[in-house]
N, CA and C of each residue as an Amber inpcrd file, in Angstrom:
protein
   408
  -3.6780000 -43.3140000 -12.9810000  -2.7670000 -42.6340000 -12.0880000
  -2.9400000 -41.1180000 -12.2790000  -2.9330000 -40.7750000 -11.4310000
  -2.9240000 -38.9660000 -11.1710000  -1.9970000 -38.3140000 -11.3100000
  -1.7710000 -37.5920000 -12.2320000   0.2030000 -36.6000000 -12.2240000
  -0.7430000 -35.5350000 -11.0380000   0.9790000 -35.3800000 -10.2670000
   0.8760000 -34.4480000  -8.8000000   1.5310000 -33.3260000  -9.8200000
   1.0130000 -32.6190000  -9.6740000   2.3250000 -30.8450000 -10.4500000
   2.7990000 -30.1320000  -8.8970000   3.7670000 -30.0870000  -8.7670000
   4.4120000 -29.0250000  -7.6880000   4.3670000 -27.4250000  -8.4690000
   3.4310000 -26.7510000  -7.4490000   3.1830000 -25.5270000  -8.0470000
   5.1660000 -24.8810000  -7.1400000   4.9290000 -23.9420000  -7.8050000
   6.1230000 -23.0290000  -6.7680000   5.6280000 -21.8270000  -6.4150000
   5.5590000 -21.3560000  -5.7490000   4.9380000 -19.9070000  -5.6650000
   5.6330000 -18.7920000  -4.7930000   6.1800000 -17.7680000  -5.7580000
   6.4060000 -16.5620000  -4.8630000   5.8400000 -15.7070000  -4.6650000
   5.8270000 -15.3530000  -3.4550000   4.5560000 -14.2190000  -3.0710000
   5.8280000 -12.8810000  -2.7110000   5.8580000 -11.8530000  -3.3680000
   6.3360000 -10.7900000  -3.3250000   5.6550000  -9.8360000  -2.6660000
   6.0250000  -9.5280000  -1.2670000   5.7320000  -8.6230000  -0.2220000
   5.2330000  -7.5410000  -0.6570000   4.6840000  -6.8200000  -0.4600000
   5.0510000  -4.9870000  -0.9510000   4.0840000  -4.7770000   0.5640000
   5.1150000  -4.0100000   0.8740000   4.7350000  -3.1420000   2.2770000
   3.6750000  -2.1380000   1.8010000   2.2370000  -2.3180000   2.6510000
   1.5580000  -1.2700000   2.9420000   1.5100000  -0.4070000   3.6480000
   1.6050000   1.1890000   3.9780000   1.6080000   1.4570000   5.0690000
   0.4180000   2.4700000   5.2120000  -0.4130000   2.1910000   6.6840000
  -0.8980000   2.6840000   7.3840000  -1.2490000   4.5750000   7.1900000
  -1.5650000   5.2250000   7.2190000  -1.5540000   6.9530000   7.4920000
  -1.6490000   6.6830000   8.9220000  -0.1990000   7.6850000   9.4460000
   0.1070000   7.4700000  10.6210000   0.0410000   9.4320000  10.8400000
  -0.5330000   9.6970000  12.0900000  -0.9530000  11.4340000  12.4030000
  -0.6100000  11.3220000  14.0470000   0.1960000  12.0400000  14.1550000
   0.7360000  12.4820000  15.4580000   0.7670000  13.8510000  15.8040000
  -0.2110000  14.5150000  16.2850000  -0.3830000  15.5440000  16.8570000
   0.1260000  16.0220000  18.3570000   0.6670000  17.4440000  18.5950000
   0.8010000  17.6090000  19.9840000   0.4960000  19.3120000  20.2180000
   1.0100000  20.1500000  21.1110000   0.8090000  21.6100000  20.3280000
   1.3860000  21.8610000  19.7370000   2.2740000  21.8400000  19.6540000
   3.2420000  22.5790000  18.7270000   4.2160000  21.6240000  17.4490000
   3.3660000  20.2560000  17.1860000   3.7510000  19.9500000  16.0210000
   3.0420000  18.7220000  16.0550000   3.0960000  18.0580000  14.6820000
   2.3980000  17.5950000  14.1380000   3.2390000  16.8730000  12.5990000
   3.2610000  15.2490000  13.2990000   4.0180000  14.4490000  12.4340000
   2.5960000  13.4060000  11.2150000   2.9960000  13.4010000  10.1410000
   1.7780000  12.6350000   9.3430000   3.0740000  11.3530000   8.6070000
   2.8940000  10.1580000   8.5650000   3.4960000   9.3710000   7.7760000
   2.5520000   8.7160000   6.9420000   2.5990000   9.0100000   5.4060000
   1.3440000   8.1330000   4.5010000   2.1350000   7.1080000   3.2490000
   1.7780000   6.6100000   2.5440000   2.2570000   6.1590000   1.1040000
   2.3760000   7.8250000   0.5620000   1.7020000   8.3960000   0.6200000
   1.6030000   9.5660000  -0.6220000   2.8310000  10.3130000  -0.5160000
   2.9000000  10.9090000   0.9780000   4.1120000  10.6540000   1.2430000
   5.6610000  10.6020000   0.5890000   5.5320000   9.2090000   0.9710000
   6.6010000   8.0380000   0.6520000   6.4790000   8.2270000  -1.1610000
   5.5570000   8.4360000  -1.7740000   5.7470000   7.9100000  -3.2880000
   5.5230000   9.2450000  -4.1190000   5.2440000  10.1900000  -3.7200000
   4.8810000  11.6070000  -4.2380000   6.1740000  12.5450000  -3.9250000
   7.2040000  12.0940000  -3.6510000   8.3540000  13.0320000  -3.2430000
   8.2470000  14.3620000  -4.1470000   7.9150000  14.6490000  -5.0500000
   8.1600000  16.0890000  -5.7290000   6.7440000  16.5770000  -5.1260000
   5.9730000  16.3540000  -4.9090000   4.5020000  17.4490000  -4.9080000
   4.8220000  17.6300000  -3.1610000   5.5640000  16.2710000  -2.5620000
   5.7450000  16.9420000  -1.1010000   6.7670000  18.1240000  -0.5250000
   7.9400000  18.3370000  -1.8540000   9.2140000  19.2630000  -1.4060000
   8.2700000  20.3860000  -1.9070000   7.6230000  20.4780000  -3.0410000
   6.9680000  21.8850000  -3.4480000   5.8990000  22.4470000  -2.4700000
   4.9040000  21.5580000  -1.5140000   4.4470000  22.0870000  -0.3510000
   5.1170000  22.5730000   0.6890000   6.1160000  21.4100000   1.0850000
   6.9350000  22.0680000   2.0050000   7.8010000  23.3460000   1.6110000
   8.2300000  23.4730000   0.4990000   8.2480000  25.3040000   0.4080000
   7.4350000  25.9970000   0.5720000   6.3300000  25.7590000   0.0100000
   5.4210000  27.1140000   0.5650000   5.1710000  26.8460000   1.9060000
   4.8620000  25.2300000   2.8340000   4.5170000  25.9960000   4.0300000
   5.9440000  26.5790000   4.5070000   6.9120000  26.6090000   4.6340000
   8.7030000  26.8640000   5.2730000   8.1740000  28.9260000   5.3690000
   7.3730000  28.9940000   4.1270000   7.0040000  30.4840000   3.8280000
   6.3610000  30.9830000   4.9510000   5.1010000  30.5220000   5.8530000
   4.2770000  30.5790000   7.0330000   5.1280000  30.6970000   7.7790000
   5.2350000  31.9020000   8.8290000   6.1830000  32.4980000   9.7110000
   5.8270000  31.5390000  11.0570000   4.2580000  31.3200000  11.4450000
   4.4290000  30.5850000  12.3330000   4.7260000  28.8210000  12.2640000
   5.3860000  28.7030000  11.9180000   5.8270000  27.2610000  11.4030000
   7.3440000  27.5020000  11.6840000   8.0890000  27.0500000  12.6630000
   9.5560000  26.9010000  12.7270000  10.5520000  25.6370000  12.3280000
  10.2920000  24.8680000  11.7260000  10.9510000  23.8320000  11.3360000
   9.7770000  22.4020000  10.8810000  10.3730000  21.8780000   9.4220000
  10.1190000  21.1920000   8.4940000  11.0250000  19.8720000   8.9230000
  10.7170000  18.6890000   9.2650000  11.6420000  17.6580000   8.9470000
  11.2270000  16.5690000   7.9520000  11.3820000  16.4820000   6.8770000
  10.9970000  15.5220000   5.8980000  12.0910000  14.5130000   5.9350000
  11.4910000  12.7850000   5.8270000  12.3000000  11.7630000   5.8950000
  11.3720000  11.1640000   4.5800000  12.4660000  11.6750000   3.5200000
  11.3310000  11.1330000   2.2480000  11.1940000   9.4610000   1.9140000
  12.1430000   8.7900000   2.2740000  12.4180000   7.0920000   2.3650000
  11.5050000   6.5520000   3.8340000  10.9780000   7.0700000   4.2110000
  10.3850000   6.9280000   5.5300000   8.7100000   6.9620000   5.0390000
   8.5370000   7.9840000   4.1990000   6.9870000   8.6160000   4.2450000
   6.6880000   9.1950000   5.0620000   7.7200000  10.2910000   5.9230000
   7.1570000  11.1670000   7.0910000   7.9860000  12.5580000   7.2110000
   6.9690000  13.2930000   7.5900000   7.1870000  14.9900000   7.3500000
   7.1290000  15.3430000   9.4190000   7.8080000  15.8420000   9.8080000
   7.1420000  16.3720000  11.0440000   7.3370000  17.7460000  11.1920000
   6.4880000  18.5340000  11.7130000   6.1200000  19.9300000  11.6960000
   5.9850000  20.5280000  12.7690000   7.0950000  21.5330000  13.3220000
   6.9000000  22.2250000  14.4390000   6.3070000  23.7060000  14.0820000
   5.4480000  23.9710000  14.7590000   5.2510000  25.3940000  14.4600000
   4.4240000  26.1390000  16.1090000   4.7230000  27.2240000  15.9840000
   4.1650000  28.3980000  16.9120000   2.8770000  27.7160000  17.5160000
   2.0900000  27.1230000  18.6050000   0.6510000  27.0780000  18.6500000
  -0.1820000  28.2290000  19.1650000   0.7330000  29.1560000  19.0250000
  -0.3060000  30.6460000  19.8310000  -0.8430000  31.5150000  18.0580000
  -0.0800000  30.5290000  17.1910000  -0.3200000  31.4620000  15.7330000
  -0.7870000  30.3710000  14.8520000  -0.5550000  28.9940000  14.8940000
  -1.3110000  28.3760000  14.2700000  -1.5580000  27.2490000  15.1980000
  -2.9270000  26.4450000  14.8860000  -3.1970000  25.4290000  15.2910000
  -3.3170000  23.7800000  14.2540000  -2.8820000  22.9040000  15.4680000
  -2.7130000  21.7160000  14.7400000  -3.6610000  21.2530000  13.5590000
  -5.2120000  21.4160000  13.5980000  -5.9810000  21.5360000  13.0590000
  -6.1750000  21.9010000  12.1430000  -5.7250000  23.3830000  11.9410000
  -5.8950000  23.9400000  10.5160000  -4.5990000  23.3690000  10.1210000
  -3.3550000  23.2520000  10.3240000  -2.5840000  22.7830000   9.1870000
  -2.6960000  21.3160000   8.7310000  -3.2810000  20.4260000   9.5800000
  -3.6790000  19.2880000   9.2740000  -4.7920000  19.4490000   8.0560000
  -5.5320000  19.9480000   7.4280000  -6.3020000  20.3640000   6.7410000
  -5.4660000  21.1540000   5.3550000  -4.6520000  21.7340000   5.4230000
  -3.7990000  21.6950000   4.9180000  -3.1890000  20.9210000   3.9570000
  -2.6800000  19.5330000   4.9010000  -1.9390000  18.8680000   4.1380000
  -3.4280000  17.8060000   3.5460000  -4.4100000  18.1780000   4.5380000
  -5.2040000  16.5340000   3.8630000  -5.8210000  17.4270000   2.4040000
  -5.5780000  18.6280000   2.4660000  -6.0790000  19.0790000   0.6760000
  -5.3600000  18.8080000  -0.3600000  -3.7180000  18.0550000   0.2310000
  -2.7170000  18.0650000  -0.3310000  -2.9010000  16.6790000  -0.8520000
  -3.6570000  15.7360000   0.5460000  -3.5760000  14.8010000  -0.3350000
  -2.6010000  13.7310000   0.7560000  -1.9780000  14.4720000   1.3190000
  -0.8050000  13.5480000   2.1050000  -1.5920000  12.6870000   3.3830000
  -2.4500000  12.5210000   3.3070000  -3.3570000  11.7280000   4.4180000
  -3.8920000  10.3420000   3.6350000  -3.8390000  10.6720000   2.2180000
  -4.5290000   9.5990000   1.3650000  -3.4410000   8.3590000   1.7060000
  -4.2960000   7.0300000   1.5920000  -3.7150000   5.7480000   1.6210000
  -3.9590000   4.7840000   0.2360000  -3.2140000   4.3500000   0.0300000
  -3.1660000   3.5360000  -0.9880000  -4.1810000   2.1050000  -1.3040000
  -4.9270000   2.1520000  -1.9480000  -5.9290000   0.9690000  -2.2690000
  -5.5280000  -0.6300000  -1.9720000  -3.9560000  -0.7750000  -2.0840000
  -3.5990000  -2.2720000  -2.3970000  -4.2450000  -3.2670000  -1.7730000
  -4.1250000  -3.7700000  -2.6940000  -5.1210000  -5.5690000  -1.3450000
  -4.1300000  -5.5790000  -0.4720000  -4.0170000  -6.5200000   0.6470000
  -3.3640000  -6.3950000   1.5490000  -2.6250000  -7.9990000   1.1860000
  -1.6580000  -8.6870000   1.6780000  -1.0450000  -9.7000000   1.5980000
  -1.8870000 -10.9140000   1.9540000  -2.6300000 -10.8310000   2.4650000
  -3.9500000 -12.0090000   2.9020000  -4.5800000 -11.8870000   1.9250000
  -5.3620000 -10.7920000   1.3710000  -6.2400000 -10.6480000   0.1380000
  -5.5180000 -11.5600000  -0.9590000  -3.8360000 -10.7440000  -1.1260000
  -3.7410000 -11.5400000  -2.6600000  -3.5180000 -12.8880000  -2.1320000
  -3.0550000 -13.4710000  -0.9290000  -2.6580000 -15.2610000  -0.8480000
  -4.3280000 -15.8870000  -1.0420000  -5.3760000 -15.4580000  -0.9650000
  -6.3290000 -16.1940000  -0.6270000  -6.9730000 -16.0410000  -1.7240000
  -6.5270000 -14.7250000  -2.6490000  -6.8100000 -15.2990000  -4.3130000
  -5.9630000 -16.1580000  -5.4200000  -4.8090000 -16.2090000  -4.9120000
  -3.7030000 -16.8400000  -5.6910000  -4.0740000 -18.4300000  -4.6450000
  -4.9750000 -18.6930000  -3.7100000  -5.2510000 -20.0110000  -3.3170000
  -6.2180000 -20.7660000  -3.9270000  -7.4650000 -19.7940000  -3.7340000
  -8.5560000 -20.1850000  -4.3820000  -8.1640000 -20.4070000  -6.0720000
  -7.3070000 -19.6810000  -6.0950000  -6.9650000 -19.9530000  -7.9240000
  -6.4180000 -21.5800000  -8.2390000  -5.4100000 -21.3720000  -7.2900000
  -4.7650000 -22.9190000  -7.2680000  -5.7330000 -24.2690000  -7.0500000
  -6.4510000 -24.1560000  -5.9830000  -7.8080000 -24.9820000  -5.4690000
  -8.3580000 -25.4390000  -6.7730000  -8.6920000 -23.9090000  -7.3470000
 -10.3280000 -24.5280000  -8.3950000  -9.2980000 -25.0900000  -9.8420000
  -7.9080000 -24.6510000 -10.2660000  -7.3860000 -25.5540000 -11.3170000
  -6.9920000 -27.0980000 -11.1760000  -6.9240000 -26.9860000  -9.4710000
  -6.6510000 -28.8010000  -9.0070000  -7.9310000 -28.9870000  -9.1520000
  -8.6410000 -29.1420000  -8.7740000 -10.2720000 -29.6510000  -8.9950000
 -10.4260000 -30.0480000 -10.0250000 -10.5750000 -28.8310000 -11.1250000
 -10.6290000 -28.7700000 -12.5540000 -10.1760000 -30.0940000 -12.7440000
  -8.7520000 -30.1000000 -12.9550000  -7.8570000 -31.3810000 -13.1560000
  -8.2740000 -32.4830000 -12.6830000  -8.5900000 -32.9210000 -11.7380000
  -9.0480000 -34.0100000 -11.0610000 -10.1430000 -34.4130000 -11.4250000
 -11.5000000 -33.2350000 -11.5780000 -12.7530000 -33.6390000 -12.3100000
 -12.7970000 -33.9260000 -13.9380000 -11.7510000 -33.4080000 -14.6310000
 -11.2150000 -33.8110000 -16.1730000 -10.7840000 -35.1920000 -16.6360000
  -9.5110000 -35.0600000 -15.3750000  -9.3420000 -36.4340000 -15.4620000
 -10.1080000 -38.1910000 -15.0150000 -11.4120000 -37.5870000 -14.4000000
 -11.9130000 -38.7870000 -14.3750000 -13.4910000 -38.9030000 -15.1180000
 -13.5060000 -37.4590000 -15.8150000 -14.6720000 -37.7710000 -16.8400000
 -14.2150000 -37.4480000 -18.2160000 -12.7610000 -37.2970000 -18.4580000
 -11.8730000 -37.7860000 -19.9200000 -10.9810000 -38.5280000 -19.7490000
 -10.5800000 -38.7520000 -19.1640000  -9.2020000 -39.6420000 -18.6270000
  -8.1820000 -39.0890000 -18.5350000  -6.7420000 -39.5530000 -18.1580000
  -5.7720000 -39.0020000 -17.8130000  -5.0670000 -37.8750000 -19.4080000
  -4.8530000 -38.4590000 -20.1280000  -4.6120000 -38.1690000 -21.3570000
  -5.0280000 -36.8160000 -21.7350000  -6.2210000 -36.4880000 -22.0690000
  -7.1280000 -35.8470000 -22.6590000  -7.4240000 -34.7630000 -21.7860000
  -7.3400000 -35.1640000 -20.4450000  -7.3610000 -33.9390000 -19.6440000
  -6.0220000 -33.1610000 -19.5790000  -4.9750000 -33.6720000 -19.3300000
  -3.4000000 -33.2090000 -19.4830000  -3.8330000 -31.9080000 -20.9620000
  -4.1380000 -32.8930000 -21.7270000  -3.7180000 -31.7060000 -23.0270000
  -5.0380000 -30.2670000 -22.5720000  -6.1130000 -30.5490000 -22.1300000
  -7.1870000 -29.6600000 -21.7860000  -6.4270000 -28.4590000 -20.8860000
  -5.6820000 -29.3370000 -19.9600000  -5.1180000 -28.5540000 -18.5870000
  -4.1350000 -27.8570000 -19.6990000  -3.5420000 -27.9120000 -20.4320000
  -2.2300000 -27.4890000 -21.1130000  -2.6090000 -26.4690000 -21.9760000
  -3.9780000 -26.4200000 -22.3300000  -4.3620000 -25.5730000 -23.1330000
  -4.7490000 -23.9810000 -22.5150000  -5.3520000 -24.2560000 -21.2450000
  -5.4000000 -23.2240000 -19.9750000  -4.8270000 -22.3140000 -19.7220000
């Protein structure tokens, strides 16, 4: 006879997000992780740019991961301040596997220990494989 094991498995979400860049003339919204998870290196930029005369208003939504930026386009352009922030870093995206990546390694994981088990148990027997599997 074959013991069935009921695996349980929680798969804990973690939101990735996207680098999101919205340009127009006169402003220019970026939403990244870096963003979202760098809150001190983003309030210390946004002081110095607040300093740039042609720049009229800063809106930072730090729980959001998004900054939007109005400024003058006859004194600066979208371009160069976009360059700006990507020296900053705030354009960077985060490496994580994505939620498909980790289910289809936490599957294949599950797959090849049932196998395992199944091929144990019928070239040691039920017994002998249990304690093998237990040792794992």
């Amino acid at each position: 006879m074959i013991m069935l094991r009921m695996l349980i498995v929680i798969i804990w979400v973690n939101t990735i997000m996207n680098t999101y860049i919205h340009k127009t003339n006169h402003r220019l919204r970026v939403r990244s992780d870096y963003i979202k998870e760098h809150p001190l290196e983003v309030e210390n930029l946004i002081l110095k740019l607040q300093e740039i005369d042609a720049i009229h208003e800063i809106k930072y939504k730090k729980y959001a991961g998004s900054v939007a930026i109005h400024f003058d386009k006859n004194e600066l352009d979208c371009e160069s301040l976009l360059e700006i922030l990507e020296s900053h870093h705030w354009t960077q995206q985060n490496e994580k596997p994505s939620i498909v990546e980790k289910a289809v390694v936490s599957g294949t994981k599950s797959l090849v220990k049932g196998l395992t088990g199944i091929a144990l148990t019928r070239l040691v027997g039920p017994s002998m494989s249990r304690v093998l599997m237990n040792l794992a």
